[in-house]
Backbone bond lengths (Angstrom), bond angles and torsions (degrees), N, CA, C in turn:
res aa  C-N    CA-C-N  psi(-1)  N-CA   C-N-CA  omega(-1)  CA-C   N-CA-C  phi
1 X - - - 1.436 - - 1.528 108.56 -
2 X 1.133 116.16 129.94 1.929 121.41 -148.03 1.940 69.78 -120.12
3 X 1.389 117.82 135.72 1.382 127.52 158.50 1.544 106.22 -147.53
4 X 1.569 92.15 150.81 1.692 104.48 -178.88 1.514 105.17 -80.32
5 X 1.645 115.77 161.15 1.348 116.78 -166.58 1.874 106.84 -70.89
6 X 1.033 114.10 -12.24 1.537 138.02 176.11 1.879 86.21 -83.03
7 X 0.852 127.27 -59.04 1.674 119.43 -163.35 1.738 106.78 -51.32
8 X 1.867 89.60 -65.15 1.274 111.16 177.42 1.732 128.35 -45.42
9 X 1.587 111.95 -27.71 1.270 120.46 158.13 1.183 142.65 -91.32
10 X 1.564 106.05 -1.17 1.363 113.20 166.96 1.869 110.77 -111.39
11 X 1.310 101.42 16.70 1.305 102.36 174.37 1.672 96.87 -105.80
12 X 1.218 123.69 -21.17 1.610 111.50 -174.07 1.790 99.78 -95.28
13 X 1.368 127.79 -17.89 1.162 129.63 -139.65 1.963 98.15 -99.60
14 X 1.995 87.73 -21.97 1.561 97.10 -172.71 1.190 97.59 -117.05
15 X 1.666 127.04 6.84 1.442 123.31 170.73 1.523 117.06 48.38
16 X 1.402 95.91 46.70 1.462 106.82 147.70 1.892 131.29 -94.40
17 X 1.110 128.76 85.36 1.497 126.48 177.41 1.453 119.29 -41.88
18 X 1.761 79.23 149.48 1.720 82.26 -164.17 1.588 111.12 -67.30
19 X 0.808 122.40 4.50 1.806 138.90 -158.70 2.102 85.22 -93.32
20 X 0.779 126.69 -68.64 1.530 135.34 156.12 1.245 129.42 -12.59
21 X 1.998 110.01 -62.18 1.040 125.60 158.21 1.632 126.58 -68.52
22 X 1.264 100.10 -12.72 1.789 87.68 -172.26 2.041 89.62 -104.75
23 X 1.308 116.07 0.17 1.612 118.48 175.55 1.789 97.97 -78.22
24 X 1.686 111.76 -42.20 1.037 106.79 172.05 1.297 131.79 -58.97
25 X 1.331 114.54 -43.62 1.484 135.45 -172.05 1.889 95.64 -71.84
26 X 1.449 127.21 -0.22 1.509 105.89 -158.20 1.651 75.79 -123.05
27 X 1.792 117.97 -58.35 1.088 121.88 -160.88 1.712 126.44 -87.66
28 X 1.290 116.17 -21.38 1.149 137.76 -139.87 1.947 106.93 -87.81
29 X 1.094 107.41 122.93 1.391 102.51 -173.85 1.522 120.72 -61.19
30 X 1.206 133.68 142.07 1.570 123.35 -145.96 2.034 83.18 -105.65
31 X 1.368 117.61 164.50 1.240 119.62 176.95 2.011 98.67 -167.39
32 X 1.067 90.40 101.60 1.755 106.59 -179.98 1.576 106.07 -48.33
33 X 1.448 139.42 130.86 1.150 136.48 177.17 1.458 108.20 -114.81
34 X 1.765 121.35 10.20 1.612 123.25 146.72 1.661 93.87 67.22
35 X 1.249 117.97 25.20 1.300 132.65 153.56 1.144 119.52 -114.62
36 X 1.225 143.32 10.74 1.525 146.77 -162.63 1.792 116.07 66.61
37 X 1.568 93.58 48.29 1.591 89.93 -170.99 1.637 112.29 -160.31
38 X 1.497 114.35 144.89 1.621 86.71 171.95 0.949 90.70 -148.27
39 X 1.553 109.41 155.22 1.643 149.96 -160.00 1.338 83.41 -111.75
40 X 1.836 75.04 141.24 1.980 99.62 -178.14 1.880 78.61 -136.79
41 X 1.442 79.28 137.43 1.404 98.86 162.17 1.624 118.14 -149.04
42 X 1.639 122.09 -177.62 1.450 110.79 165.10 1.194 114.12 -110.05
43 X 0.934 77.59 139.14 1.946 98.00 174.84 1.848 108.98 -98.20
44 X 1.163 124.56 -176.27 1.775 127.00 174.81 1.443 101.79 -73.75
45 X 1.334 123.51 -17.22 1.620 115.16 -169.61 1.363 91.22 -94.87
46 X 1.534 127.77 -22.28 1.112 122.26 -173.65 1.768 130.58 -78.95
47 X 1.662 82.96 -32.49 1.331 83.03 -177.13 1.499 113.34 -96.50
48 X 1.615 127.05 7.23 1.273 122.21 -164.69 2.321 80.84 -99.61
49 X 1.187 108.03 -33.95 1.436 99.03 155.48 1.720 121.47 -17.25
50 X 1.584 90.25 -93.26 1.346 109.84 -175.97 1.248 113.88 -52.49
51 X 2.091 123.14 -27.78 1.774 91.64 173.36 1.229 127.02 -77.31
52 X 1.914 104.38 -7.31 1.425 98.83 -173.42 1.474 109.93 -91.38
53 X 1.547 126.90 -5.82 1.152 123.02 141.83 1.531 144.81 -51.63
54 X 1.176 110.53 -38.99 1.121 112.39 -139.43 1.785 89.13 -127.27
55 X 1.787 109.24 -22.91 1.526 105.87 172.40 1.629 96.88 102.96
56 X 1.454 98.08 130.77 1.870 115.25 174.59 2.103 103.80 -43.70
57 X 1.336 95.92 -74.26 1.092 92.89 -179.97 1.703 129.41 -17.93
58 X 1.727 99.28 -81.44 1.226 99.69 -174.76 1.435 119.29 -77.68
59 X 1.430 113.22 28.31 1.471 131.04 -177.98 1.437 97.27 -90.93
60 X 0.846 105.57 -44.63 1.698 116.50 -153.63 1.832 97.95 -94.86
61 X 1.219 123.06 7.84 1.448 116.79 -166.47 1.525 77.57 -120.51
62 X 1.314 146.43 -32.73 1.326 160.22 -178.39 1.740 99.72 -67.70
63 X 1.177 143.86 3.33 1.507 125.96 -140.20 1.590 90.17 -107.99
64 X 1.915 128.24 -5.46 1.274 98.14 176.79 1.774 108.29 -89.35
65 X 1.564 119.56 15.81 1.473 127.66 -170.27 1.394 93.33 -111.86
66 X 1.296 139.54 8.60 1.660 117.14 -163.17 1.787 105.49 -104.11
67 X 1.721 101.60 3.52 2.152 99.89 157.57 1.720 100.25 -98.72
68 X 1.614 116.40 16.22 1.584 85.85 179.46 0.941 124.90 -74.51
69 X 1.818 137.37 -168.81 1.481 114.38 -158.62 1.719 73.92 -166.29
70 X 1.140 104.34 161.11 1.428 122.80 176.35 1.894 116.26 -133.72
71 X 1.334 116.86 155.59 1.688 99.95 152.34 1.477 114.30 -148.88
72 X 0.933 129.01 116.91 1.072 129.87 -149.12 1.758 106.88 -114.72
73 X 1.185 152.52 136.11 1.055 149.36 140.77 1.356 131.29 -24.29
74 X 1.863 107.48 108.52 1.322 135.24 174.72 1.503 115.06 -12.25
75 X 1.754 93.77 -79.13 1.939 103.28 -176.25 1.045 104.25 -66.31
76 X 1.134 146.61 -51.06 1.829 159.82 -142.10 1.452 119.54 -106.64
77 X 1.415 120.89 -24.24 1.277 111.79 171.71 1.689 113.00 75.21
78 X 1.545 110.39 -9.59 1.331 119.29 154.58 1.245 135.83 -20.59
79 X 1.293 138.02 116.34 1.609 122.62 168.67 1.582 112.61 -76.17
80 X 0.717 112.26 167.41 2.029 117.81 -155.84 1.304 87.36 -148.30
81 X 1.381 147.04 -75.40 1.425 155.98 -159.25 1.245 113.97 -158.36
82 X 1.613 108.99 147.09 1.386 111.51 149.69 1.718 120.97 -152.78
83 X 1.146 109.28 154.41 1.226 113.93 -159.36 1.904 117.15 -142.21
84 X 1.078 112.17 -146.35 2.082 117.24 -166.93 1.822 76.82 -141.19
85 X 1.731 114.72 133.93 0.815 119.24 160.36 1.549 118.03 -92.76
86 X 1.339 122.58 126.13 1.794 121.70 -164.68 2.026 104.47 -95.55
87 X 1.316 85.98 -17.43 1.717 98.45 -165.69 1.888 97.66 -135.83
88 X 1.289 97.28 162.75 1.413 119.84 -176.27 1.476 104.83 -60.47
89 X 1.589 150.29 133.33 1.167 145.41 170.37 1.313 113.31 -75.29
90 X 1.589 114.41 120.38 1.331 109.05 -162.63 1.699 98.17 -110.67
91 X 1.549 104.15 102.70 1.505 123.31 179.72 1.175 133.70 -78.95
92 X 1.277 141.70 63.52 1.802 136.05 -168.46 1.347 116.01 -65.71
């Protein structure tokens, strides 16, 4: 997982684990933001994914990370940011 020094500090700063981010990066529905970047987030298809991966249990111990959101770079696959979504992602 390749992240920018901006990625890497807003992933420790908002205490999201990398275990989170790489659920995003595997499961997470992709949504182009027409900035050179795309946001992964979960959706219901997404997260019934990850419990059958990862197991009910430690699904449910995971539930204050399941609005995180990522954006990662188009060509590169880069992480750029990630963060807790508070509001609905409004996608055009």
């Amino acid at each position: 997982m390749k992240t920018t020094t901006h990625g890497s500090q807003r992933m420790q700063q908002r205490g999201i684990p990398r275990l989170m981010i790489e659920m995003l990066q595997r499961y997470g529905k992709r949504a182009y933001d027409h900035h050179g970047g795309v946001i992964r987030y979960l959706d219901k298809s997404a997260r019934r994914s990850i419990e059958k991966y990862i197991g009910s249990q430690v699904y449910r111990r995971m539930h204050e990370f399941h609005d995180a959101y990522l954006v990662e770079a188009v060509d590169s696959g880069v992480i750029i940011t990630c963060g807790h979504r508070f509001t609905a992602l409004h996608l055009a």
